[in-house]
N, CA and C of each residue as an Amber inpcrd file, in Angstrom:
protein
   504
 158.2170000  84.0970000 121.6800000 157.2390000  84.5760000 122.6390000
 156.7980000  83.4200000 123.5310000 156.8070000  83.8170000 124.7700000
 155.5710000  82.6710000 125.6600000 155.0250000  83.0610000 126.6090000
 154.5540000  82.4530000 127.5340000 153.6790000  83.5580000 128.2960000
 153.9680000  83.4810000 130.2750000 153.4050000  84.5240000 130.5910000
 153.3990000  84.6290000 132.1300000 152.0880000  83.9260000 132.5030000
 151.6860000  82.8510000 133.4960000 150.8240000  82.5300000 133.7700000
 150.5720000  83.3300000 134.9720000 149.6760000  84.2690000 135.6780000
 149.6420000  84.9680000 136.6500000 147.9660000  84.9010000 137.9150000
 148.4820000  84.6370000 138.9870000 147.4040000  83.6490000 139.8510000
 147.5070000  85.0610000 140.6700000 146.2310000  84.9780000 141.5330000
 146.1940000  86.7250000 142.4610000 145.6750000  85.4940000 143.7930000
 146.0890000  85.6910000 144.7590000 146.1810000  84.5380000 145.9510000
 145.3010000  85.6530000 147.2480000 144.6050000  84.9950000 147.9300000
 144.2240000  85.6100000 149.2550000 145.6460000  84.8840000 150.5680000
 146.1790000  86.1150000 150.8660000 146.9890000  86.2260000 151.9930000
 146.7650000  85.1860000 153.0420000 145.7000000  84.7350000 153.4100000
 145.1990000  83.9500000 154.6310000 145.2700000  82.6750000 154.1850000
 145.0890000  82.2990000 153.1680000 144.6960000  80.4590000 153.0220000
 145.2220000  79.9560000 151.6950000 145.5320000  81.4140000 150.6300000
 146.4780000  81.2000000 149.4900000 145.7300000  80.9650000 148.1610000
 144.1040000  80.5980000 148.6200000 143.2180000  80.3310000 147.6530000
 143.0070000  80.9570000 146.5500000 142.7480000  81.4520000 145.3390000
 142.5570000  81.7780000 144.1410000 141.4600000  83.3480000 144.8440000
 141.9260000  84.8070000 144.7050000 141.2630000  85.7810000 144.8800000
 140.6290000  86.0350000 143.6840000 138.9520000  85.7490000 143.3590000
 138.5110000  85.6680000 142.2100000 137.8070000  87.3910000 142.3880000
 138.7240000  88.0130000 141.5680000 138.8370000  89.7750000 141.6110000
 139.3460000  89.3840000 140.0960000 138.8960000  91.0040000 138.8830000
 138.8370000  91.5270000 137.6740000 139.4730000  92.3330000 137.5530000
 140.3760000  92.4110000 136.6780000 141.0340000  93.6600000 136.2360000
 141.6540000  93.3890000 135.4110000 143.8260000  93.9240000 135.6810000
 144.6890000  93.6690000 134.8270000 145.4200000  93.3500000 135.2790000
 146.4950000  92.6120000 134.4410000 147.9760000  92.1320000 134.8340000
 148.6240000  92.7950000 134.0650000 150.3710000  92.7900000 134.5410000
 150.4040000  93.3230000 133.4480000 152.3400000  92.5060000 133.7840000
 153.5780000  93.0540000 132.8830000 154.8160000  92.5020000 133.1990000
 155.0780000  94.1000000 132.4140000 156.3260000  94.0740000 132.8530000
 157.5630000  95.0540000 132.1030000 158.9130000  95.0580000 132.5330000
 159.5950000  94.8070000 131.4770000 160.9180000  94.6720000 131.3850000
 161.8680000  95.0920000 133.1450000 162.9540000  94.2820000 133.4250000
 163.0570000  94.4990000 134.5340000 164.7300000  95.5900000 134.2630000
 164.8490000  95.8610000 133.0960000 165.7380000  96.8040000 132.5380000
 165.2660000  98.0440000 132.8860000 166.2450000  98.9610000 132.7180000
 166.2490000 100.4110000 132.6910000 164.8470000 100.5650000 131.7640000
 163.6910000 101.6730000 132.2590000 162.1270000 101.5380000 131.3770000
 162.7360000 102.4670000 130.4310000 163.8580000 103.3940000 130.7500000
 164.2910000 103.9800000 129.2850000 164.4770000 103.1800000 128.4070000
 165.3710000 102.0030000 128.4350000 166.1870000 101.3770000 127.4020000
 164.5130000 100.7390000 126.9830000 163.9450000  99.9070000 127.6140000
 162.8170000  99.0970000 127.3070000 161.8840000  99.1750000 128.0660000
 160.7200000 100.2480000 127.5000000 159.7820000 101.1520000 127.9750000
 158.0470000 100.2580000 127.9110000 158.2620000  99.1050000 127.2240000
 156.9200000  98.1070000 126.9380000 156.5300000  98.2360000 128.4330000
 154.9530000  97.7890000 128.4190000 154.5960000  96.9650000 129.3780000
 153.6470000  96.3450000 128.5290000 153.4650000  94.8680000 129.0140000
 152.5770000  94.0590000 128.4340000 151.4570000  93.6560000 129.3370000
 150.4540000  94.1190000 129.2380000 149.2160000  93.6860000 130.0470000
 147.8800000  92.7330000 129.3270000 147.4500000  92.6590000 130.0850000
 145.8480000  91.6840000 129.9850000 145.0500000  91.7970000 131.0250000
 143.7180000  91.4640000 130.9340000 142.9430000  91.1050000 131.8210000
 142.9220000  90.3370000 132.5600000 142.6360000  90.5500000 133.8160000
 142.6270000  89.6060000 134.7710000 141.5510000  88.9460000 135.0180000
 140.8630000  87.8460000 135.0320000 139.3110000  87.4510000 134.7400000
 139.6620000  86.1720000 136.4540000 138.8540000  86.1280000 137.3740000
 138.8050000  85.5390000 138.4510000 140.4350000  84.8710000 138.7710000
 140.8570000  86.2230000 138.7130000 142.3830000  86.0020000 139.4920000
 142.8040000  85.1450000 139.1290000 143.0010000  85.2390000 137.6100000
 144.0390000  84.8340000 136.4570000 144.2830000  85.5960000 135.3790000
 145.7170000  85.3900000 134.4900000 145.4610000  86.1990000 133.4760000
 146.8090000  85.1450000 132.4660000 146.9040000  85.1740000 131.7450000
 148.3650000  85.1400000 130.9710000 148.9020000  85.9160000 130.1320000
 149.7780000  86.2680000 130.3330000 150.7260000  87.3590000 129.5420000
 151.3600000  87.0240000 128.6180000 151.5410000  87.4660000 127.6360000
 152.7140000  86.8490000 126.6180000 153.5950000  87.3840000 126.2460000
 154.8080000  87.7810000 126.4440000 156.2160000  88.1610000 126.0190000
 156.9230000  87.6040000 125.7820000 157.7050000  88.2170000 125.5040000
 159.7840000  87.5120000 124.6940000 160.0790000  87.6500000 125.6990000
 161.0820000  86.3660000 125.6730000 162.0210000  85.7220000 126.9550000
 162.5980000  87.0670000 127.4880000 163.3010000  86.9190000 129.1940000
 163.4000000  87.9910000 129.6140000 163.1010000  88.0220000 131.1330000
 163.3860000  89.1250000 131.8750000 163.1580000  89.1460000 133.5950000
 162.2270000  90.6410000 133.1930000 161.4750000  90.1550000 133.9090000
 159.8240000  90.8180000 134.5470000 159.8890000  91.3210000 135.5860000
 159.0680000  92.4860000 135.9610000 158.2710000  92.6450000 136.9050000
 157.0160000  92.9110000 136.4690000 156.2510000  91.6100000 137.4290000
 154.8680000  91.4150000 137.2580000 153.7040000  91.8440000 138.3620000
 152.5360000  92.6780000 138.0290000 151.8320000  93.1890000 138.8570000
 150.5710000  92.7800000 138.4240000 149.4360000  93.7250000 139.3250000
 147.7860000  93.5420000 138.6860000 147.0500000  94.3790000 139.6490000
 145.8580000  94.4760000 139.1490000 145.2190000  95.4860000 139.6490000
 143.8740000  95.2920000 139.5430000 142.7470000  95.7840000 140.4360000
 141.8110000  95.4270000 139.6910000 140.8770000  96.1560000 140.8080000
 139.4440000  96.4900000 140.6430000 138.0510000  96.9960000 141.3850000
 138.2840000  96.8810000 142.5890000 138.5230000  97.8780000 143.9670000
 138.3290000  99.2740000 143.6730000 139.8490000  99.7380000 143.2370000
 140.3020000 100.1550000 142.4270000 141.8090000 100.6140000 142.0230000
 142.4110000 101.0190000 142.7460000 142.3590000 101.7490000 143.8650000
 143.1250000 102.2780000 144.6480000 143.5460000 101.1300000 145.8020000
 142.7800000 100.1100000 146.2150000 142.9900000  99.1330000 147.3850000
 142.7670000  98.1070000 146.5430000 142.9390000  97.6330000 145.5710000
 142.9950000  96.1450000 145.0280000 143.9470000  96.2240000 144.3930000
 145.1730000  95.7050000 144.5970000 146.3050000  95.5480000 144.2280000
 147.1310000  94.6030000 144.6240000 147.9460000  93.7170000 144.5140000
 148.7670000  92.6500000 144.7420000 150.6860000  92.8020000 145.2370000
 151.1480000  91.9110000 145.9070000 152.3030000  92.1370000 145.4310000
 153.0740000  91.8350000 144.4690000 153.9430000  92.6280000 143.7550000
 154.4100000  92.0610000 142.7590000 155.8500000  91.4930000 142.8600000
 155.7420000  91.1280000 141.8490000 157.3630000  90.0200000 142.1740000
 158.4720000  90.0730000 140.6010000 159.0280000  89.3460000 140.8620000
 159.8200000  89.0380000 139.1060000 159.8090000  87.6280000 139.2140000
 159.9780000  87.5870000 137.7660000 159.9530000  86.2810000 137.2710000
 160.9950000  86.0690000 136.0980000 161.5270000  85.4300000 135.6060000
 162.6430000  85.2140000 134.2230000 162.1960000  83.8120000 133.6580000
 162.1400000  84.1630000 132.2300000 161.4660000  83.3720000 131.5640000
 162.1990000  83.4430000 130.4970000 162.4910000  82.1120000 130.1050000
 163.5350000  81.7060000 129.0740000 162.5630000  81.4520000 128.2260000
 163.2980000  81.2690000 126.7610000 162.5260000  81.0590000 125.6630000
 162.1330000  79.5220000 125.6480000 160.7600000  79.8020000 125.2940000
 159.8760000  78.5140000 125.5810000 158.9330000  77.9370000 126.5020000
 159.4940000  78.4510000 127.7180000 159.2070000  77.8170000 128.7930000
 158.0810000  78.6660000 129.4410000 157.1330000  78.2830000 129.4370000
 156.2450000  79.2620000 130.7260000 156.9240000  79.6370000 132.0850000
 156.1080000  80.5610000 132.5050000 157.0760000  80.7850000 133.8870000
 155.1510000  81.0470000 134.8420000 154.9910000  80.6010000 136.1690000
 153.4850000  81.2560000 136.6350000 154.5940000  82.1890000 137.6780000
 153.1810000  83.2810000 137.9020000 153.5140000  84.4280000 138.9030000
 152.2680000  84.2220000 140.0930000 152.5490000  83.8710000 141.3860000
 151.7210000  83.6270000 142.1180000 151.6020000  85.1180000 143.3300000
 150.6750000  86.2990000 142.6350000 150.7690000  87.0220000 143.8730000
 150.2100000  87.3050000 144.8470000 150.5040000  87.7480000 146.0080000
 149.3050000  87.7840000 147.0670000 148.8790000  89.1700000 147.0820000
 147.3140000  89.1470000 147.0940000 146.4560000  89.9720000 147.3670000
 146.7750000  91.0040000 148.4510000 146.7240000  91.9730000 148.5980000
 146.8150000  93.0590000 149.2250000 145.8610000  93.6120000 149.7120000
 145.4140000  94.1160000 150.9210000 144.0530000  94.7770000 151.9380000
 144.6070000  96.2100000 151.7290000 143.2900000  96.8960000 152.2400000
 143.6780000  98.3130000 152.5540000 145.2100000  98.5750000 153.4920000
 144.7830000  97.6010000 154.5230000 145.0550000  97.8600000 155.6530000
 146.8620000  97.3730000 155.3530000 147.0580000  96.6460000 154.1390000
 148.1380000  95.8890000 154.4430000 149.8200000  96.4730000 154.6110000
 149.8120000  97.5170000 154.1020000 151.0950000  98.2310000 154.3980000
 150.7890000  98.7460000 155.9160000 150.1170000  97.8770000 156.8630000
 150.5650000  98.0860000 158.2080000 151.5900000  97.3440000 158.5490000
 151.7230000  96.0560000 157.9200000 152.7440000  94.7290000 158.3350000
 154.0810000  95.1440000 157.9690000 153.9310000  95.8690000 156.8830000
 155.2530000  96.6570000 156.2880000 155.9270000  98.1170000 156.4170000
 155.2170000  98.5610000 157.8730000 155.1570000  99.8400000 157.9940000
 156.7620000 100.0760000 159.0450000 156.5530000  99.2150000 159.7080000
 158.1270000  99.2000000 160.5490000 159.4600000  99.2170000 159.4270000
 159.6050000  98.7710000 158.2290000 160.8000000  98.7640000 157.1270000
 160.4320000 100.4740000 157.1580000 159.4630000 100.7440000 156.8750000
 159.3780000 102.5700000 156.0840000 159.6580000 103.3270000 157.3280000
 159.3680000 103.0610000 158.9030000 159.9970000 103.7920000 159.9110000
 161.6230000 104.1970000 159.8950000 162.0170000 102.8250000 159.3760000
 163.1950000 102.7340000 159.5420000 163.7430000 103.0360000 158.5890000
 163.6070000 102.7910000 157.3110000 163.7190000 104.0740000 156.2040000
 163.8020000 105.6700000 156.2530000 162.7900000 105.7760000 156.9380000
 162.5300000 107.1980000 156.8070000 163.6000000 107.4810000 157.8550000
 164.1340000 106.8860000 159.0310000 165.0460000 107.5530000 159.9010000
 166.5140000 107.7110000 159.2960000 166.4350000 106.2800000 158.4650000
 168.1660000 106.3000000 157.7500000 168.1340000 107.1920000 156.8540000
 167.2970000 108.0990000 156.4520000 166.8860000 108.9820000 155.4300000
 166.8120000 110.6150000 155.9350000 167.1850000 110.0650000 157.4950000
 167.4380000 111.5010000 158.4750000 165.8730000 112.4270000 158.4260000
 165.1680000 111.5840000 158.2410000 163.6280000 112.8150000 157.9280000
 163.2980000 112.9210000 159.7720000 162.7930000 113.8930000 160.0170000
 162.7770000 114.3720000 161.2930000 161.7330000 113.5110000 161.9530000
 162.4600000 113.5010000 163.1910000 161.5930000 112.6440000 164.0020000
 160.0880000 112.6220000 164.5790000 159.7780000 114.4990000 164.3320000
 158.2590000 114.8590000 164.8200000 157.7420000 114.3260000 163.5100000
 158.1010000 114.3520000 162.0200000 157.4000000 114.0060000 160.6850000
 157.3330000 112.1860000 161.0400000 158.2050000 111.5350000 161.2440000
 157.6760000 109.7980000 161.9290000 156.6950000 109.7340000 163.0820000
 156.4740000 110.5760000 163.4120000 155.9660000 110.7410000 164.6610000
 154.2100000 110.4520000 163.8460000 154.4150000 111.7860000 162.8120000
 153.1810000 112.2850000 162.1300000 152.5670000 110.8590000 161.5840000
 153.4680000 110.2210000 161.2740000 153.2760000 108.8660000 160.0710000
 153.1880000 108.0370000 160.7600000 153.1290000 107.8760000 162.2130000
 152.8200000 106.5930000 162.8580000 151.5330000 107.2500000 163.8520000
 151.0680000 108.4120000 163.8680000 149.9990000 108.6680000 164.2190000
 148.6840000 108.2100000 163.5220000 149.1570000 108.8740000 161.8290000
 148.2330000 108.5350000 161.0720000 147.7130000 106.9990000 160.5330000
 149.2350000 106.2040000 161.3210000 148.7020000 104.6680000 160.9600000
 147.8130000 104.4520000 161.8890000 148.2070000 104.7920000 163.4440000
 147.0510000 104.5210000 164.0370000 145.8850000 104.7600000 164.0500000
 145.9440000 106.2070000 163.0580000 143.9790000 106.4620000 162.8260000
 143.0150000 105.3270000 161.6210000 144.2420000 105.0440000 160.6120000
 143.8110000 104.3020000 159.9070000 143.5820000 102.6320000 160.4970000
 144.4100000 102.2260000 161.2880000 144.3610000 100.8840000 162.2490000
 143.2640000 100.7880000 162.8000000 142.5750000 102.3150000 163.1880000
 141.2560000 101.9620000 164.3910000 140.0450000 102.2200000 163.5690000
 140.3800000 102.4560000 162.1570000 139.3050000 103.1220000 160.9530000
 138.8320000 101.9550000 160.0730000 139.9010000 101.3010000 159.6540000
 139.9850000 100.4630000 158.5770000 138.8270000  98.9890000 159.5370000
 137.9570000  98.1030000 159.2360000 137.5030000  96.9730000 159.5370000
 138.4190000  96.0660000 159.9630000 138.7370000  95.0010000 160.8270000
 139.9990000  94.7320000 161.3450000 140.0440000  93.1970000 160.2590000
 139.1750000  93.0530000 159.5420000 139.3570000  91.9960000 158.8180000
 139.6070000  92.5030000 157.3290000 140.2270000  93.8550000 157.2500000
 140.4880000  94.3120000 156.3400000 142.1460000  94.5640000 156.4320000
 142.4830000  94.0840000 157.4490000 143.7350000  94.5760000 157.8230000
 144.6720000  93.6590000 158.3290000 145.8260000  93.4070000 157.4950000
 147.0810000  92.4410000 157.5180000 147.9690000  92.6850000 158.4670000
 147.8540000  92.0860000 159.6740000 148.7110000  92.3910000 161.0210000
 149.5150000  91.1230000 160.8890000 150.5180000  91.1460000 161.7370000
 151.5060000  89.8070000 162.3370000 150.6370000  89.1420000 162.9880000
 150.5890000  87.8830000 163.0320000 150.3880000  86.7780000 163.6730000
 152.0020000  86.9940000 164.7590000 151.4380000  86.0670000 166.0980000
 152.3700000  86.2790000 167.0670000 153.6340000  85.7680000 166.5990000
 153.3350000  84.3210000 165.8950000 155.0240000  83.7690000 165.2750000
 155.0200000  84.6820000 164.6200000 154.8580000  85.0350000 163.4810000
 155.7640000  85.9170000 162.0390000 156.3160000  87.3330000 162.9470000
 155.9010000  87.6530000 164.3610000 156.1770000  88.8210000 164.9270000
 157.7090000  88.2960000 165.6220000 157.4860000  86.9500000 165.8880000
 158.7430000  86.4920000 167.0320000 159.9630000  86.0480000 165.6290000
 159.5160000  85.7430000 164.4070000 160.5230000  85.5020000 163.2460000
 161.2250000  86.9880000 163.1970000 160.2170000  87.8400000 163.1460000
 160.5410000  89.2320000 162.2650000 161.5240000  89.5290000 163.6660000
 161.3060000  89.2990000 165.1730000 162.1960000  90.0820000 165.6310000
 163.5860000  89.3110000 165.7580000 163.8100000  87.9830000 165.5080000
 164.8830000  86.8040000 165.3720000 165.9870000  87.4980000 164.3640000
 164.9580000  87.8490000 163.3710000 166.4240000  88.3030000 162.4860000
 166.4660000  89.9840000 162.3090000 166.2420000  90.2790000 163.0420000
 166.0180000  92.4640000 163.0150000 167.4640000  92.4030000 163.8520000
 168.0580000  93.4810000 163.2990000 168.9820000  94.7910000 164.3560000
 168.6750000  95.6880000 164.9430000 169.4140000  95.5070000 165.9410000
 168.5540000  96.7390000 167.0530000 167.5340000  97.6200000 166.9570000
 168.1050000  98.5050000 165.4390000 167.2270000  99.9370000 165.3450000
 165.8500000  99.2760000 165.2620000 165.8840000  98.1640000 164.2420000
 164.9930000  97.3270000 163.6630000 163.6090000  97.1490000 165.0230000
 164.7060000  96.3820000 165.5520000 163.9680000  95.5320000 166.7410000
 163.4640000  97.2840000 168.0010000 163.9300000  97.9090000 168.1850000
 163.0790000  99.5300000 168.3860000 161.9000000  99.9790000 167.8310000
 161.9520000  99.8970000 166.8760000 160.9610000 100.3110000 165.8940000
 159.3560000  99.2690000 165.8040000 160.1570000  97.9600000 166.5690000
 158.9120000  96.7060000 165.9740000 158.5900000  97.2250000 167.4220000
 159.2790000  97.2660000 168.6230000 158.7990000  97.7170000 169.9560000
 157.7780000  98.5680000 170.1630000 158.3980000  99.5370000 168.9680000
 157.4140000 100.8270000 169.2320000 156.1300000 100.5010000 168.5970000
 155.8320000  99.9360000 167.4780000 154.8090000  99.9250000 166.4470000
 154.1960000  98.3420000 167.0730000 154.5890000  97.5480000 167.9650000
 153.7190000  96.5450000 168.0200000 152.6670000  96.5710000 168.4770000
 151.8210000  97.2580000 168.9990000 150.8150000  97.5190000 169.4590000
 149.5150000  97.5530000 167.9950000 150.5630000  98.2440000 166.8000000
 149.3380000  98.5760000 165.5670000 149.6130000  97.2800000 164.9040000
 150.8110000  96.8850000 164.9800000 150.8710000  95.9350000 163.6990000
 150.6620000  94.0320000 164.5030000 150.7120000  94.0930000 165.3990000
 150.4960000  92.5350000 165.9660000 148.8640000  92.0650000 165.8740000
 148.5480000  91.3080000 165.5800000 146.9110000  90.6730000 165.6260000
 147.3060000  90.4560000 167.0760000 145.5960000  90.6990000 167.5650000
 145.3250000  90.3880000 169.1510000 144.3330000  89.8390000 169.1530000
């Protein structure tokens, strides 16, 4: 056995998000074959986990449950060795930054174009709803990176949606 050391980070400056809840890891296998999850408390955006060596996916959660949540990541941890999981904190607002991948999803997925239509309406109600310091937009570089390495459809889609997802 050894353990996951697990840090919950604020997005902006990387600092320690001192938020309560849980962490938790589970097997990065089929959850049939190996159905565990191993959790703990999260006490000022830390926690440590302890499992048998192995590849993870590690998450956390914590007050208000529905909008305090992190991203999660994997980690592989050999016997002995600690492994830390450093994740970043998540806003209401933050699956706006990530909302152009699910446009483009949903089109390679052939879902009709008035239903994207519907789903980029409703981001914008939530964009003009949500507090704007609640809400994870592009900075102008990470907008000029994201369009450096996009394909066309890609780079369409950031066209269309830059207006919600760029900080101004």
């Amino acid at each position: 056995m050894g353990k996951i050391y697990v840090w919950i980070r604020e997005p902006d400056d990387c600092s320690i998000a001192k938020v309560n809840g849980i962490a938790w890891a589970r097997p990065c296998s089929d959850i049939s074959v190996d159905p565990r999850i191993y959790q703990t408390d999260l006490k000022e955006g830390y926690a440590e986990i302890e499992v048998p060596p192995g590849c993870y996916v590690v998450d956390a959660a914590w007050q208000p449950g529905c909008c305090g949540n992190a991203k999660e990541t994997v980690v592989i941890f050999d016997c002995g060795e600690p492994v830390c999981a450093h994740l970043i904190r998540e806003y209401a607002g933050e699956p706006i930054s990530r909302f152009p991948s699910l446009v483009d999803h949903a089109r390679e997925a052939n879902i009709e174009e008035e239903k994207i239509t519907e789903m980029i309406n409703l981001l914008e109600k939530i964009a003009s709803t949500v507090p704007g310091e609640k809400i994870r937009r592009f900075s102008e570089k990470e907008f000029e990176l994201k369009r450096a390495v996009s394909d066309e459809p890609h780079l369409r889609t950031l066209k269309q949606l830059e207006s919600i997802i760029i900080k101004k």
